[in-house]
ZAMARGU-4260 file (C-alpha; in steps of 0.2 Angstrom, whole numbers, plus 5000, padded with zeros to 4 digits):
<rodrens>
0) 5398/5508/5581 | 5381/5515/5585 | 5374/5530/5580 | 5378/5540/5594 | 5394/5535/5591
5) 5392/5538/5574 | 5384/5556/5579 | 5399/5560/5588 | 5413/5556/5576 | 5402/5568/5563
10) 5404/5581/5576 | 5423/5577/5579 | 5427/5578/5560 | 5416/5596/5559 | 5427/5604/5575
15) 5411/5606/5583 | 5401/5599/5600 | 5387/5589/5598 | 5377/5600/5612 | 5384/5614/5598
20) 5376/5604/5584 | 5361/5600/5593 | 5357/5615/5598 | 5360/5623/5580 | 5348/5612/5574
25) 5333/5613/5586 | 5336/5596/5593 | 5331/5596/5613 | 5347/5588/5622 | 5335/5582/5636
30) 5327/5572/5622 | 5343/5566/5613 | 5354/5560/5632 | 5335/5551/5635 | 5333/5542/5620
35) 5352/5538/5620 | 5351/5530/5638 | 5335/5523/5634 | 5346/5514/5618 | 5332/5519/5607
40) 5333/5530/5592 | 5332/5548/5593 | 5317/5556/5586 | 5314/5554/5565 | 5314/5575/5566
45) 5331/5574/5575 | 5339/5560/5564 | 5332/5572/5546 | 5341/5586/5555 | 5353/5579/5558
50) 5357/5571/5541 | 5357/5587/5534 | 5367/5597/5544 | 5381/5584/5540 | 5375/5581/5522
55) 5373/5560/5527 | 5359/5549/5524 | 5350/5541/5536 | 5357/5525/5530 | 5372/5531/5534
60) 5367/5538/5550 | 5359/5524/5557 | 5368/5511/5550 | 5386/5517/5544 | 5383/5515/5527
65) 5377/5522/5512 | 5363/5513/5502 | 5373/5522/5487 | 5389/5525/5488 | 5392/5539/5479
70) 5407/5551/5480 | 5408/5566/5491 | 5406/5580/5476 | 5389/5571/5472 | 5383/5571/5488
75) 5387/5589/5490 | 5379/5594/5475 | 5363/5583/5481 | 5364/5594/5496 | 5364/5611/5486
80) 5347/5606/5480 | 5339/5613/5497 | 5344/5626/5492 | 5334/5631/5475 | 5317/5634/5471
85) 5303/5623/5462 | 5308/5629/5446 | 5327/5631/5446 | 5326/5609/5452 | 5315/5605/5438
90) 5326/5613/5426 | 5341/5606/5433 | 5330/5589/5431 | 5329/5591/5414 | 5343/5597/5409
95) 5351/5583/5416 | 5338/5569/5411 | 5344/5579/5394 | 5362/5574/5398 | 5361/5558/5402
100) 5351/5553/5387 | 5364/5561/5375 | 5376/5551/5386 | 5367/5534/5381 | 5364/5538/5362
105) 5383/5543/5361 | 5388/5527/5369 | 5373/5518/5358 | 5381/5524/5341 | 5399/5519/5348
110) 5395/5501/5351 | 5388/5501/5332 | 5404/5505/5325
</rodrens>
């Protein structure tokens, strides 16, 4: 599968056109049909857009699988990031920097027993 074809099935399983998705996202069709008949990529712009409307990485998109293959939930909550400020990431950075060392130090003291 390509990832025109790959673009296509993203827009199947959403319920949506990819002339819908494209133009939601500022994409200019003219531009996507020629870089597709052209067999090239479409522009790096189009392919970040893209991505994010569908919450994929470009790994995925361009070649159909993740460099990590995380579950679902976590790549939604990845994709929720856009959607806070400076501050609210780097607290949500630490805390769960915080987090994860209490994670290790549990485990740490577990293994000495």
């Amino acid at each position: 599968m390509d990832i025109y074809e790959r673009i296509k099935e993203l827009c199947k399983k959403e319920g949506i056109s990819l002339k819908e998705m494209l133009e939601k996202n500022g994409i200019v069709q003219s531009s996507y049909y020629s870089s597709q008949q052209a067999k090239r990529f479409p522009a790096l712009p189009d392919l970040v857009a893209i991505a994010k409307h569908f919450k994929v990485s470009l790994d995925f998109l361009i070649t159909g699988q993740e460099k990590y293959d995380f579950p679902q939930e976590i790549r939604l909550l990845f994709a929720e990031l856009d959607t806070l400020n400076e501050n609210q990431k780097s607290f949500l950075m630490s805390s769960l920097q915080f987090q994860i060392d209490l994670f290790k130090k549990q485990s740490e003291k577990q293994q000495d027993f």
